[in-house]
Each structure stands twice: as C-alpha cells, then as structure tokens.
DRENDO-1510 file (C-alpha; in Angstrom, 1 decimal, always signed):
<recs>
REC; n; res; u; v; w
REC; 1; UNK; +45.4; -8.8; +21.7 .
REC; 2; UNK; +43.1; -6.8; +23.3 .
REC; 3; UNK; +39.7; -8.4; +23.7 .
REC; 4; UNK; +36.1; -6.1; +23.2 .
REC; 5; UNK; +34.9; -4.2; +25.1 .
REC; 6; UNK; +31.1; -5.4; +26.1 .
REC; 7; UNK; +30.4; -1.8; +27.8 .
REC; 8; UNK; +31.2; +0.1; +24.9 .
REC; 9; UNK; +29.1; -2.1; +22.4 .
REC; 10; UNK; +26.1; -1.8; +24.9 .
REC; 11; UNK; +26.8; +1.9; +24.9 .
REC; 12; UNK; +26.6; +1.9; +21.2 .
REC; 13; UNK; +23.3; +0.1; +20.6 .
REC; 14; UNK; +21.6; +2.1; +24.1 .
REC; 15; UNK; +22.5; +5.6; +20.8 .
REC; 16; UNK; +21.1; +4.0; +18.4 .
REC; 17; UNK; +18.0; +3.3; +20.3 .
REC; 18; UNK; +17.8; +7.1; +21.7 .
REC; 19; UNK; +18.1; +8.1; +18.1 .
REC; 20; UNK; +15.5; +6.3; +16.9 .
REC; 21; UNK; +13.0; +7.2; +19.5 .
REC; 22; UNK; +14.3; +11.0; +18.3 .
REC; 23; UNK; +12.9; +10.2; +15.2 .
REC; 24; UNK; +10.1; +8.8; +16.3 .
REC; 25; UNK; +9.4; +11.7; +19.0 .
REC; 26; UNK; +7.9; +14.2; +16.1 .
REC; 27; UNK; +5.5; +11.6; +15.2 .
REC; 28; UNK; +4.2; +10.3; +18.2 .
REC; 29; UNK; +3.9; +13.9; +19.6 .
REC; 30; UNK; +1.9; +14.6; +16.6 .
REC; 31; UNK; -0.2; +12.1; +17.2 .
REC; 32; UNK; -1.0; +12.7; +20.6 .
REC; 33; UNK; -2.1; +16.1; +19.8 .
REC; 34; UNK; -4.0; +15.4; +16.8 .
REC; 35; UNK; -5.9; +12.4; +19.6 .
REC; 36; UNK; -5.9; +15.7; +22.1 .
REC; 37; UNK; -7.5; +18.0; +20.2 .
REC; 38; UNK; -10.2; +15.8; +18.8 .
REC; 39; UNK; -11.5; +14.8; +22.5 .
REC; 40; UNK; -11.8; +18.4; +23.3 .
REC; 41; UNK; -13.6; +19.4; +19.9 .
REC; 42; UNK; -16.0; +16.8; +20.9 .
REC; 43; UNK; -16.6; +17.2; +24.4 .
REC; 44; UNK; -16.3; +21.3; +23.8 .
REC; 45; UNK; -18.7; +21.3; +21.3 .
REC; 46; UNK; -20.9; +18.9; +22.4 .
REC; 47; UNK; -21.4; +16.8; +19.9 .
REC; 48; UNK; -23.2; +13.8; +20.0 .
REC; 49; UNK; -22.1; +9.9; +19.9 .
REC; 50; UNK; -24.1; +9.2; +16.7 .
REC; 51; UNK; -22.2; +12.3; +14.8 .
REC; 52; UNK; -18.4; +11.8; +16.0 .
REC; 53; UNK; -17.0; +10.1; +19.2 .
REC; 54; UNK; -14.2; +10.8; +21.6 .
REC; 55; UNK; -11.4; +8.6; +21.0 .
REC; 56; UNK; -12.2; +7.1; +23.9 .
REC; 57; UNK; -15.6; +6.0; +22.9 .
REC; 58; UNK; -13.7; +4.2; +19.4 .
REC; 59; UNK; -11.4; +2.6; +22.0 .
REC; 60; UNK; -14.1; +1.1; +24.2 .
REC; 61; UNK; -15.6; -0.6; +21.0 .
REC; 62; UNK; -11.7; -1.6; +20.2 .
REC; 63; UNK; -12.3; -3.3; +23.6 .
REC; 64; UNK; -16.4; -4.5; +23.5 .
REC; 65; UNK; -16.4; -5.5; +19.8 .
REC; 66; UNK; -12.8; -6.4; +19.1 .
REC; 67; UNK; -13.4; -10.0; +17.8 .
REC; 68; UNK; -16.4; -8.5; +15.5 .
REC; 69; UNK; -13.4; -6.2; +13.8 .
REC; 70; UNK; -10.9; -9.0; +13.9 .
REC; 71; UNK; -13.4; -11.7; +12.2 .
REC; 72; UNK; -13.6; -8.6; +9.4 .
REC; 73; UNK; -10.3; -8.1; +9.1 .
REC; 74; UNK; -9.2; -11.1; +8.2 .
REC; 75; UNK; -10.7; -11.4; +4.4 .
REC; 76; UNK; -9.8; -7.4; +3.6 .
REC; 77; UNK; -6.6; -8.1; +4.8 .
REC; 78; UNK; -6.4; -11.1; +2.0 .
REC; 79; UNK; -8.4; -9.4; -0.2 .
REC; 80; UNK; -5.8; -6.5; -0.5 .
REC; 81; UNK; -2.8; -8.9; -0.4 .
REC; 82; UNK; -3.8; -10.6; -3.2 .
REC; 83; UNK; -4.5; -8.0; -5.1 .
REC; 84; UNK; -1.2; -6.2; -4.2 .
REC; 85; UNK; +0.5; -9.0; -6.0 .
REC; 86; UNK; -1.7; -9.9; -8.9 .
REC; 87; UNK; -1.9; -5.9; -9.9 .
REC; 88; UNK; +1.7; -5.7; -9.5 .
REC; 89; UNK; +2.8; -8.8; -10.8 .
REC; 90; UNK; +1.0; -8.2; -14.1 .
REC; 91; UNK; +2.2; -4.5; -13.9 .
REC; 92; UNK; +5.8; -5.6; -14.3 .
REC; 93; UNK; +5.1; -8.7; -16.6 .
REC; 94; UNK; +3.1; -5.9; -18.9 .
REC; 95; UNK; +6.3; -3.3; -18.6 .
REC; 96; UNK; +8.7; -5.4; -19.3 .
REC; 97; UNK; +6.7; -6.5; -22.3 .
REC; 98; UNK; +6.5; -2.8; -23.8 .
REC; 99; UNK; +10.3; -2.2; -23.2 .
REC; 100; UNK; +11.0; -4.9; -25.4 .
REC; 101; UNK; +8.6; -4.3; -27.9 .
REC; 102; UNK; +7.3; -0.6; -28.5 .
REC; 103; UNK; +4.2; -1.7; -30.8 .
REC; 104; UNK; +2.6; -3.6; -28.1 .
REC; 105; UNK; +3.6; -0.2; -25.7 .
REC; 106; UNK; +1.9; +1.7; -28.5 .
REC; 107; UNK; -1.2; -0.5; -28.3 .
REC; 108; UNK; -2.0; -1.1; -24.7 .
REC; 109; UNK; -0.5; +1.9; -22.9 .
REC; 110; UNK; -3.3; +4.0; -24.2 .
REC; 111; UNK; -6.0; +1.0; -23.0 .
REC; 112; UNK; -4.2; +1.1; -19.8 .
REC; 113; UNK; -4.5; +5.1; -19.4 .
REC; 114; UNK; -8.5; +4.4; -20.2 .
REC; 115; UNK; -9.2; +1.7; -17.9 .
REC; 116; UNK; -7.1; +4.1; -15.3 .
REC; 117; UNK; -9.3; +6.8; -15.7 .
REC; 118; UNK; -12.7; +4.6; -15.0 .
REC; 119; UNK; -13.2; +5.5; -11.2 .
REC; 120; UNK; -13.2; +2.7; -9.3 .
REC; 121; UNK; -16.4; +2.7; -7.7 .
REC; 122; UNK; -18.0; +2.6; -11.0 .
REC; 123; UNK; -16.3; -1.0; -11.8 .
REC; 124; UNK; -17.1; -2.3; -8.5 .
REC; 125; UNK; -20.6; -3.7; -9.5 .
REC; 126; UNK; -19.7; -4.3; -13.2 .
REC; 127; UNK; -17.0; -6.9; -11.7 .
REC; 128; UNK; -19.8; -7.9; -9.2 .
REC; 129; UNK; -22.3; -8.9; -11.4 .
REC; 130; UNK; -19.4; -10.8; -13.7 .
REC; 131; UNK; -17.7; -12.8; -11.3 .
REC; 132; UNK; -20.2; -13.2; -7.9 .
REC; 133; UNK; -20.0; -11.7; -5.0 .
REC; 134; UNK; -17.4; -13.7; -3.4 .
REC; 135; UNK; -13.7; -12.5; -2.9 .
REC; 136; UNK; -13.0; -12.8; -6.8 .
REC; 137; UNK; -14.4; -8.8; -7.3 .
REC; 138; UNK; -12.4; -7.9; -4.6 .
REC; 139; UNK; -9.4; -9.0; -5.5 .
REC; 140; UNK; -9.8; -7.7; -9.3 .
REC; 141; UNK; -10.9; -4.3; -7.7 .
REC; 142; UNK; -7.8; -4.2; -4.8 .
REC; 143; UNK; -5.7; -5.8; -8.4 .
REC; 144; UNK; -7.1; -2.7; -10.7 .
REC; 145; UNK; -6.3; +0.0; -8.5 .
REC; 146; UNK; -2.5; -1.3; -7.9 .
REC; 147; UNK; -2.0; -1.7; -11.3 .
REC; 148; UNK; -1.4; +1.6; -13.3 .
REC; 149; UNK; +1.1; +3.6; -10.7 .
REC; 150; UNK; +3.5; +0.3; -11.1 .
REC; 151; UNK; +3.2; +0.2; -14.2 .
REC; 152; UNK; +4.3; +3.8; -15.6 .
REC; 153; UNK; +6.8; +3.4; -13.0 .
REC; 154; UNK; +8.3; -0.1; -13.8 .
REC; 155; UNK; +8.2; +1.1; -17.8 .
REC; 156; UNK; +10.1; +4.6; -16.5 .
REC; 157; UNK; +12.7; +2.4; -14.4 .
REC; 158; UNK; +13.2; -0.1; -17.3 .
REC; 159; UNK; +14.2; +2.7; -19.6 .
REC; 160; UNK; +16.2; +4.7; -17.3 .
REC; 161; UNK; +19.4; +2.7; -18.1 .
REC; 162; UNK; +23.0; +4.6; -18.9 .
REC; 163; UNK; +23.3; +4.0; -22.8 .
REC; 164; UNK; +27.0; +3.4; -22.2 .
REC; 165; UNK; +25.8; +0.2; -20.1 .
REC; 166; UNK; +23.5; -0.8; -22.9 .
REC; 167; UNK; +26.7; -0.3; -25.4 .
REC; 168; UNK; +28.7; -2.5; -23.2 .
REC; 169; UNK; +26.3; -5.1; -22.8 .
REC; 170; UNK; +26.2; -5.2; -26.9 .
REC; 171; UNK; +30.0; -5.2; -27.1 .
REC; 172; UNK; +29.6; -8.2; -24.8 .
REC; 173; UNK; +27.2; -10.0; -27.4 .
REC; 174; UNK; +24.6; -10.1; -24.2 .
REC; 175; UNK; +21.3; -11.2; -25.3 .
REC; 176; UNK; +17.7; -9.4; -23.8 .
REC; 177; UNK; +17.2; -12.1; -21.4 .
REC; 178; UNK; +20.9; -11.2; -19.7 .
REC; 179; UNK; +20.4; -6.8; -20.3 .
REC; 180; UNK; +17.1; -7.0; -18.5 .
REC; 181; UNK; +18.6; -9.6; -15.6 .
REC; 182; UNK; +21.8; -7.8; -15.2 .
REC; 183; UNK; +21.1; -3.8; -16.1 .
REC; 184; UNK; +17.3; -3.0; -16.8 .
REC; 185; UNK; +16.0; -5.3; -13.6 .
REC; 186; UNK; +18.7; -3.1; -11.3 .
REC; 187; UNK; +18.2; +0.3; -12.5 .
REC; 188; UNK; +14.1; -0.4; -12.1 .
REC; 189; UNK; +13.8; -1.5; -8.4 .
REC; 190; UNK; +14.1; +2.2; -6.7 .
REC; 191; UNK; +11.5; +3.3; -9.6 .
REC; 192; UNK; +9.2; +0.2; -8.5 .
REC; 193; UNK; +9.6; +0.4; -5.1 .
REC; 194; UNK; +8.4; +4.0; -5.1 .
REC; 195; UNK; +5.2; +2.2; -7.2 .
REC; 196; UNK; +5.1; -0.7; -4.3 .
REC; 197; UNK; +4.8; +1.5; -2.0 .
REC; 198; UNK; +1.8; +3.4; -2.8 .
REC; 199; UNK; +0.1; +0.2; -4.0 .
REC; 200; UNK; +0.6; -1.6; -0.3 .
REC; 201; UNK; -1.6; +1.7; +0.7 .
REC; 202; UNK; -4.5; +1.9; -1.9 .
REC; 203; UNK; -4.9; -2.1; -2.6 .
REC; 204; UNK; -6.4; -1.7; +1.4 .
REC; 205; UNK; -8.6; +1.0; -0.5 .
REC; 206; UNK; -9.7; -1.1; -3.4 .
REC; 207; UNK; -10.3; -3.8; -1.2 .
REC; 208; UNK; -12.8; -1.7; +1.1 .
REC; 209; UNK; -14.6; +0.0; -1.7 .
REC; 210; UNK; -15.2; -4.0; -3.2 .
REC; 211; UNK; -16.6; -4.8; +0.4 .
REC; 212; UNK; -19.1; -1.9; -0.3 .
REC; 213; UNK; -21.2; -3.5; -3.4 .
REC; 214; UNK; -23.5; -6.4; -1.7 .
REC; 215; UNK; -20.9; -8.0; +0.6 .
REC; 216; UNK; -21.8; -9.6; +4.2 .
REC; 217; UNK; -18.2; -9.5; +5.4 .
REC; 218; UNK; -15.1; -7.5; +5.5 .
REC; 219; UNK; -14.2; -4.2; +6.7 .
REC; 220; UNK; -15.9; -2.5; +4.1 .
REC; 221; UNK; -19.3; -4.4; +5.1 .
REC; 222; UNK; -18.6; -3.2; +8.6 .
REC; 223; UNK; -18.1; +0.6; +7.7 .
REC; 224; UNK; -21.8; +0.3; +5.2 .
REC; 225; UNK; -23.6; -1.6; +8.2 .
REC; 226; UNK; -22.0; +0.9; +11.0 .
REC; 227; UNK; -23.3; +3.8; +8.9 .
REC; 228; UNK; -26.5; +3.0; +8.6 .
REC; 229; UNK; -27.4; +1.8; +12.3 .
REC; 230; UNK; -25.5; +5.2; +13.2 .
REC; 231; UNK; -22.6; +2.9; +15.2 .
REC; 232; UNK; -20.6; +6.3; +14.7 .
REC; 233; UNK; -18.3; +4.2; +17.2 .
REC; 234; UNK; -17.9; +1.0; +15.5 .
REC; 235; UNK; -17.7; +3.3; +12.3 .
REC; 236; UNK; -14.4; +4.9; +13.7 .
REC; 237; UNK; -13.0; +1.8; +15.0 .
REC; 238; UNK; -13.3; +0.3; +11.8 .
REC; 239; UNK; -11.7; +3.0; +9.8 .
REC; 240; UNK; -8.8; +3.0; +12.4 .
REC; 241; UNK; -8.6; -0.5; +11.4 .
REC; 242; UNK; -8.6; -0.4; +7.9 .
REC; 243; UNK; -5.8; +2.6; +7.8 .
REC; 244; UNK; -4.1; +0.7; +10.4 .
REC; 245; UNK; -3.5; -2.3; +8.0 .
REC; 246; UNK; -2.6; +0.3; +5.5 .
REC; 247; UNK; +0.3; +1.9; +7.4 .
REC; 248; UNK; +1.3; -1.8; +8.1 .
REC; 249; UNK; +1.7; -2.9; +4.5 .
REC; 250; UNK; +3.0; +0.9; +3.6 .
REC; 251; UNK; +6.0; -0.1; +6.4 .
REC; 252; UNK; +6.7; -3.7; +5.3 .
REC; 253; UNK; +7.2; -2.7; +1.9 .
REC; 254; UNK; +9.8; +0.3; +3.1 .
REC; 255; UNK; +11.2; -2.5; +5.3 .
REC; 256; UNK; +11.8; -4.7; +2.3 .
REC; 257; UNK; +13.4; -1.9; -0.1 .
REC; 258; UNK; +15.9; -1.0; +2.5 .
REC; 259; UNK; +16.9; -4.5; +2.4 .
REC; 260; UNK; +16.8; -4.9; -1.4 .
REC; 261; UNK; +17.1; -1.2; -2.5 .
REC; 262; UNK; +21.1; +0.1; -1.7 .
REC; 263; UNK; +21.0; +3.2; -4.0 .
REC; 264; UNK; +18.6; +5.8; -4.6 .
REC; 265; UNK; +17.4; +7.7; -7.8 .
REC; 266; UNK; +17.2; +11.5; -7.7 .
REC; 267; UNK; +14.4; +10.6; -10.8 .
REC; 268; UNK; +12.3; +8.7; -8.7 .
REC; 269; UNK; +8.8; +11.0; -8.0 .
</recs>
C-alpha cells in the first residue's frame, strides 16, 4: 500500500493559496489606487487638513487617537449586533407568522411597508425621547432598519416551495410544525441569507445615525463631535472605522452561509 505523498499535499494547499491571493489581487489593487489617487487629489490640489486629509494624515490619528476610536467602538459595535438579531429575529418570527396565516399577512404587511417608508432619521428622536438616551434607541433604531429587507425576503423564501413537495408532505399526513421544519425552513435560508447580509451592513448604519441624536459615546458621537471642531482627521478615521466594522459583519455573515447555505437560488435578488 502505498503511503501519501506529503510533497504533493503541500503542493496542493501552496494552489489554493496562490489562487486565492488571485482573487484577492483585483481588490487590493483597487484599493491601492483608490488610497493613490486620493493622496495626490489632496496634495495636487491643495487642499487643506480641515476640508479632506491625506490618507496618511487619517492614519496618524489611527496611531495618536487609537484608544479614543477603540473606547467608541465598542458600544456601536453592540449596538448594531443587537439590533442585527432582534430586527431579524422578529423578521422571521413575523414571516413565518404570515405564511401560515394570510389574514394576519393582510393586516400587518401593509403596517410594515409604512413603518418602512418613515426615514430613519426622523424616528431617531421619537425613539429617544420614549425610551432615554441610553443604548435602548439604538438598538430599536440599528433593530428597525434590519427589519423590513428580511422580512419580504424570509416571506418570499417561505413560499418558494415545489407544490409537489408540499403534496408529498400531505400524502405523508405531515403537520405545519414538520412542512415548515423539513421543507419551508430549507427552501428559505438562500432567500434569508441574501436579507442577512445586507442587514449585517446597514444595522452598523442604524446604529450610527442613533449615536447622532444627543449621545456622548459611540462612533456616531465621534463623527458629530469631529465635525464640528473641524477634526477632518479624526472625522475620516472614524468613518473608516465604522465601514470597517461593516465589511466585518458583511464577511462573517458570507462566512456562515457558505457553511450553512449548499445550494443557491437563481430567484434570490
């Protein structure tokens, strides 16, 4: 019997590597030159500190003021997270609700287009002045702004089940409970993960724009009190932060649906 060969399994993980730094090459190039041509807009052009820095400049304060962003950080970065999964968590609760019983989907889905189309800015203080200005708002804002795009997703997936499964499950006397474990639960994940994914991006948004109405702390603090002391700078740094933590929860949640996820639907938008 002939045993493995250890140089051809190091050969075959030293391809895999090249081919993901191939992927990655586009990217990172793209970067670069998007970091490129902002230094030499700024220094070309002049322009001062107080109107737009050189990346340079937003990486000195990265290095000066690092534990001011980090202390920041921490409660957007909760903020958000909880609002990720109390938006979603009601989102799916909600459509699996309406699949099962179309008057209450006839009901609330209309309430739920509303409150949708109420920009968020404008709730921000009304949520405020009801529940303080600790991380409660927040939360319910970061919560809010998760909450429709999983939804009309989740319902979508839910539905989008073969009928000859849904016959089959009947012939099989299957109750609701075991059609929504076995069939409707499956056929929803690459629908919700499609929703998941653009949640993980704008509950970072919603936790920001919370920050913004009368709070002392957070990245959204930050950017208001960097504004108006014209800390362009800090301002930058801040904002790299905050889409930083974005992309983060945007990659974790891709990370987890290639794990979960083995099937893709062409109907997924």
């Amino acid at each position: 019997m002939n045993s493995p060969d250890p140089s051809a399994g190091a050969e075959t993980r030293g391809s895999s590597r090249a081919a993901v730094w191939r992927r990655r090459l586009p990217a990172i190039t793209a970067a670069v030159g998007l970091l490129l041509l902002w230094h030499l807009i700024v220094v070309g052009f002049g322009i001062p500190t107080y109107i737009a820095p050189n990346p340079f400049q937003v990486l000195q304060v990265f290095i000066d003021k690092g534990a001011l962003i980090w202390i920041n950080f921490w409660p957007t970065m909760v903020e958000a997270m909880a609002g990720f999964a109390l938006g979603n968590s009601i989102a799916v609760l909600l459509a699996i609700w309406f699949v099962h019983n179309q008057l209450a989907e006839r009901a609330f889905y209309p309430i739920a287009v509303f409150i949708n189309t109420i920009p968020i800015i404008a709730i921000a203080p009304i949520l405020v002045l009801i529940l303080g200005n600790g991380y409660a708002p927040k939360v319910v804002i970061a919560a809010l702004i998760c909450f429709f795009p999983t939804l009309v997703n989740m319902v979508r997936g839910l539905k989008a089940v073969n009928p000859q499964m849904l016959e089959l499950m009947r012939v099989l006397s299957a109750n609701d409970w075991e059609v929504l474990w076995k069939i409707r639960l499956q056929s929803s994940l690459p629908f919700l993960f499609a929703a998941l994914k653009i949640a993980s991006t704008t509950c970072v948004i919603g936790a920001i724009v919370g920050e913004w109405i009368g709070s002392n702390y957070g990245l959204g603090a930050l950017i208001i009190e960097a504004t108006y002391n014209f800390r362009s700078p800090l301002l930058y740094a801040t904002v790299v932060t905050g889409a930083g933590l974005a992309v983060a929860a945007f990659t974790l949640t891709s990370f987890v649906e290639r794990r979960v996820v083995k099937w893709s639907s062409s109907a997924v938008f």
